[in-house]
C-alpha positions, 0 to 999 in steps of 0.5 A: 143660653137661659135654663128650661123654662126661665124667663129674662127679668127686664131691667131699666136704667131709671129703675137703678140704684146704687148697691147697698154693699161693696166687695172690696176683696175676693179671695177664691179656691175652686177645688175641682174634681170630677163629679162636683167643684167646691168653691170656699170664697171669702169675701170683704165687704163694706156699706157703700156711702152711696147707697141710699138704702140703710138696713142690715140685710144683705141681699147676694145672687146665686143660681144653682149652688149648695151651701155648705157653710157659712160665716159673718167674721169667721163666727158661723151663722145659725140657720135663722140668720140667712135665708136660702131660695134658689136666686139669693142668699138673704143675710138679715143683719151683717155689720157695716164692714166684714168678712164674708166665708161660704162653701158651696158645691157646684156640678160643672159636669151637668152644667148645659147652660155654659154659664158659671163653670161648667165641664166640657170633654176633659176642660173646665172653662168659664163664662160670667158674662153678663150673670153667670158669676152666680153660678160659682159663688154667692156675691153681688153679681153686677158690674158696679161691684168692683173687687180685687180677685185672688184664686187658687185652683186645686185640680187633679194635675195629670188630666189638668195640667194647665190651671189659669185665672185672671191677674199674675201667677203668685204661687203653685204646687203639688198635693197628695193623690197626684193634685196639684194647685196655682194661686192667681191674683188681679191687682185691679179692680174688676165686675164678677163678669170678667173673673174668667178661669181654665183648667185642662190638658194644652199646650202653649206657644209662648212669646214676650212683649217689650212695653214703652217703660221697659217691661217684659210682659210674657205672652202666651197662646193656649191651644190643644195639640192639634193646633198649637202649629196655627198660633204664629200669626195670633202671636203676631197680631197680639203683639201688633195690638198692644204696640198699637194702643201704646202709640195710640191711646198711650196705654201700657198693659199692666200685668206680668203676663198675656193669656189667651185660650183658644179651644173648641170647647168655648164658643164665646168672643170678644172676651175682656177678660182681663189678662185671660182672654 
């Protein structure tokens, strides 16, 4: 769903080329409260050997965020280094390889166009694909941009007791004031539109997958109360599928565990989100 009054760029294959930039690391916490989220990424970029291009701007998207600070190598950018407008964050000289910090602040609540991150009744979900990774960070938001994803979440852990993200489960905790967090991190390399997050209230059928090598691969089905007795047959036809691409394709899953989250307040499908679909 595009926002009021905006209108769709159009975009051809013989116009492509390489990104300048590479995002090899991205490491995220999204603290999340009720009337906004804070999100302080870092991010480790180099120049792309492909590239054709040779200057020292970089060029990152981001539609509907505040800027809070920002940081080339943990030294903090004066405002006549960056440019702001309301698509892009324009650095004018950054080095062949760095680490990149920023904070924003994001409004979930408000946020109608189900895109980014957004609050719907009591749950945050998330929807990237194709551009809405825009709407939670600033970054190279295309998918010849591949990155290694680690996040951790922060939520209030009585009205958000659940908080996943994509790749394995590295650690958790609790925080003062009730607040609890969960770190995530994705091994694999992947496009900004298949990072994919949930925070909420819900209950989980849980099950294991057995691969061809051996591994014990814990899977688990997400649901809110009313419908956790409709999982057993998604269970079932879950496990059947990953049994069918191993004889078929010989392609084994490659993460400690299989999320899925069926909600009323995500009208999406078909998402490849890897490991939390």
């Amino acid at each position: 769903m595009m926002e009021a009054g905006s209108q769709p760029a159009t975009i051809y294959l013989q116009d492509y080329r390489p990104p300048q930039f590479l995002i090899t690391g991205t490491a995220l916490t999204i603290d999340l409260h009720e009337t906004q989220a804070r999100v302080d990424a870092r991010l480790t970029i180099r120049r792309n050997p492909a590239a054709e291009k040779t200057g020292s701007e970089l060029v990152l998207h981001g539609v509907q965020l505040s800027l809070q600070a920002l940081a080339v190598d943990d030294r903090v950018l004066a405002e006549d280094e960056y440019a702001v407008d309301g698509e892009s964050l324009t650095i004018y000289r950054v080095p062949d390889n760095f680490q990149l910090t920023s904070t924003v602040t994001i409004n979930p609540r408000d946020n109608t166009s189900l895109e980014g991150l957004y609050q719907s009744r009591g749950m945050y979900c998330t929807q990237c694909e194709a551009e809405g990774f825009r709407k939670i960070t600033y970054y190279l938001d295309r998918p010849d941009v591949m990155s290694e994803f680690t996040t951790t979440i922060i939520a209030d852990k009585g009205r958000y007791p659940v908080l996943l993200a994509n790749g394995n489960a590295q650690a958790s905790g609790d925080l003062p004031g009730d607040r609890h967090w969960v770190t995530w991190h994705d091994p694999f390399k992947k496009p900004a539109y298949l990072f994919a997050m949930v925070a909420g209230d819900l209950e989980c059928l849980e099950d294991s997958f057995t691969t061809l090598s051996g591994r014990k691969v814990s899977l688990k089905i997400f649901v809110e109360a009313k419908d956790l007795n409709k999982c057993g047959h998604a269970m079932q036809s879950l496990q059947r599928a990953m049994r069918w691409d191993e004889k078929v394709y010989g392609r084994e899953y490659d993460l400690d565990i299989f999320m899925i989250v069926a909600v009323d307040d995500f009208n999406m499908g078909a998402m490849e989100n890897k490991g939390l679909n």
